[in-house]
Residue, then its C-alpha position, 0 to 999 in steps of 0.5 A: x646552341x650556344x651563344x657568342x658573347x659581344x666582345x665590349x672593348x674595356x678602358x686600358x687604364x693600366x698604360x693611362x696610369x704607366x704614362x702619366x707616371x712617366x711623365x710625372x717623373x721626367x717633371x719631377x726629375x727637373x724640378x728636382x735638379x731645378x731646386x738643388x742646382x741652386x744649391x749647388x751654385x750657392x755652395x760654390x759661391x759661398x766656398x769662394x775665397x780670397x787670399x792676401x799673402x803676407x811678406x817673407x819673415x815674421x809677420x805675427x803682428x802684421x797677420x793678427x791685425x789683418x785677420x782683426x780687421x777682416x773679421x769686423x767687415x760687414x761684407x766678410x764672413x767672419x768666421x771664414x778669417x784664416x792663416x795659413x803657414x807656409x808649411x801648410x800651404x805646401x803640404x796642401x799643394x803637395x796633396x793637390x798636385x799628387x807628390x811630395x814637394x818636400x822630398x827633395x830638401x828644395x826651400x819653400x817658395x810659399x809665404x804665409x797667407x791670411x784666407x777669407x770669404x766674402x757674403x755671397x751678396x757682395x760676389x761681384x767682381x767690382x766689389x772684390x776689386x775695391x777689397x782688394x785695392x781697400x786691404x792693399x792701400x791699408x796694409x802697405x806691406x801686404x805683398x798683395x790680395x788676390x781673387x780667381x776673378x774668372x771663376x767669380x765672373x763664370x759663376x755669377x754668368x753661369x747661374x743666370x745663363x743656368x735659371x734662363x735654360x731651366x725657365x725655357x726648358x721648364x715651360x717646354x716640358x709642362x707643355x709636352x707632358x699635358x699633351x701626352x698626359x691628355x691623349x693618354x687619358x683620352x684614349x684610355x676613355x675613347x672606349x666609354x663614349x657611348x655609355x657616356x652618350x647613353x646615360x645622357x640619353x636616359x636623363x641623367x646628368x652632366x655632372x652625374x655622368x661626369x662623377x664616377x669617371x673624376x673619382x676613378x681619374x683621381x686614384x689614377x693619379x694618386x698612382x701616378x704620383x705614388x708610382x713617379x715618387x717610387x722612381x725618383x727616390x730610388x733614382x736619388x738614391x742609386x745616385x747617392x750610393x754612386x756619388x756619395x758627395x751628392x749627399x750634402x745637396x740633399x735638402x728634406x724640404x725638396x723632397x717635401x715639396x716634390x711629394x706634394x707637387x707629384x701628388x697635386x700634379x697627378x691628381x690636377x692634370x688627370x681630374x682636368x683631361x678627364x672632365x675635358x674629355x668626358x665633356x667633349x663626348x658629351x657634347x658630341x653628336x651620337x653619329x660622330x661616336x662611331x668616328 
C-alpha cells in the first residue's frame, strides 16, 4: 500500500532575495545619481567663465596688467587668467559653429579677450555684478566685462530646485522599498508559522526561535546586496561604454559608499522584517495561523 507523503509548503526565498535585490538596486541607482548630480553641477559652475574684452589695436601692456590684477583676486581662481587672441577666438567659433569664417577673406570682428573663473563661493549674480562694474571702473579702456547672467542664475535655481526633488523623491522611494521589502520577506515566512508557533509551544524561546531565521535573512541580504551591487556596476559601465564623457563624473569613494550602503541596506532591512515578522507570528494565536 503505498503511502502519499503530506505536501509541506516550503519558504519561496529565491523570489524574497530577487525583490529586495530589485529594490536595492533602484535605491542604490538614486543615491548614485544623487552623489554624482552634484558633481555634475560643481563641474559646470566651476567651467563658468567671465570675459573682458580688450579695445581694438595693440594691447600687450593693457592685457598683462589685467591678467596681474585678476590673478591677485582672492575670488578669481588664479590660475583660470587667460588671453585669447582674436585669431584664436575665431577658429574656436569657426569649430563651434561648424564652418570656416575664414574662407571667405572676411576681417576678423573679434578682439582680444582676457577669460577668467570665479571661486565657486563667489557664484552669485550680485557678486559678478560688482566684478564686472569693479574691473570696468579700474580698467577704463576695457570695452567691457561680460558674464552669461542667465546661465549663472539657472544653475544656482536649478541646483537647489534639483536637491528639493532628489530629497522628496528620496523619502518616497525608502518608504516604498521597506514596504515591498517587508511583504516579501513575509510571505516568504508566511509558510513557517506553525513551526514557528510550535517550538514555542514546546518551551523554546523567543529569541532561540528567533536565531536561525535572522541568520538565514542576513545571508539573504548579502545576496541582495551582492546581486543590486552586480547590476549597478554593469549598468555603469554599459553607460560608460555608451557616453564615454560620463567617465570623468566617476568618483571611487561613491562607489565605496554605495558598497557599503547596499550591504548595510540588505543586511538591516532583511534582519528588521525578518524579526517583526517572526515576532508577529509569535504573538499570534494558534487559531489565526490558519487565516
Amino acid at each position: 500500500m503505498s503511502v502519499k507523503r503530506r505536501y509541506k509548503p516550503r519558504p519561496n526565498y529565491f523570489w524574497s532575495v530577487l525583490s529586495v535585490a530589485g529594490v536595492l538596486f533602484l535605491m542604490g541607482l538614486f543615491l548614485f545619481l544623487s552623489l554624482h548630480s552634484k558633481d555634475l553641477i560643481e563641474s559646470i559652475k566651476s567651467d563658468f567663465e567671465m570675459v573682458a574684452e580688450l579695445p581694438a589695436g595693440e594691447q600687450e601692456k593693457l592685457s598683462s596688467e589685467l591678467q596681474a590684477a585678476l590673478q591677485r583676486d582672492e575670488r578669481i581662481q588664479s590660475e583660470s587668467v587667460r588671453a585669447v587672441g582674436k585669431e584664436e577666438g575665431l577658429v574656436a567659433l569657426s569649430q563651434d559653429l561648424g564652418t570656416d569664417l575664414n574662407r571667405d577673406g572676411m576681417p576678423n570682428p573679434l578682439n582680444d579677450i582676457v577669460l577668467f573663473k570665479i571661486k565657486q563661493e563667489y557664484l552669485q549674480t550680485e557678486t559678478l555684478e560688482n566684478i564686472a562694474e569693479e574691473y570696468s571702473k579700474k580698467f577704463p579702456s576695457l570695452d567691457g566685462v561680460y558674464f552669461q547672467e542667465a546661465l549663472i542664475d539657472q544653475v544656482v535655481t536649478n541646483l537647489d530646485r534639483l536637491l528639493f526633488i532628489f530629497l522628496v523623491a528620496g523619502v518616497l522611494l525608502a518608504i516604498l522599498a521597506l514596504t515591498l521589502i517587508h511583504n516579501s520577506i513575509r510571505l516568504a515566512l508566511y509558510s513557517n508559522r506553525f513551526l514557528v508557533k510550535n517550538m514555542e509551544l514546546v518551551g523554546a524561546s523567543w529569541s532561540f526561535i528567533r536565531a536561525p531565521f535572522l541568520k538565514k535573512s542576513a545571508q539573504h541580504g548579502l545576496y541582495s546586496a551582492a546581486l543590486a551591487l552586480t547590476l549597478l556596476l554593469g549598468f555603469g559601465l554599459l553607460i560608460v561604454m555608451r557616453i564615454p564623457e560620463m567617465k570623468q563624473y566617476l568618483n571611487g569613494n561613491y562607489i565605496l559608499y554605495l558598497t557599503g550602503f547596499l550591504l548595510a541596506g540588505g543586511l538591516l532591512i532583511n534582519l528588521v522584517s525578518t524579526y517583526t515578522v517572526v515576532t508577529r507570528f509569535l504573538r499570534m494565536r494558534t487559531n489565526d495561523l490558519h487565516v
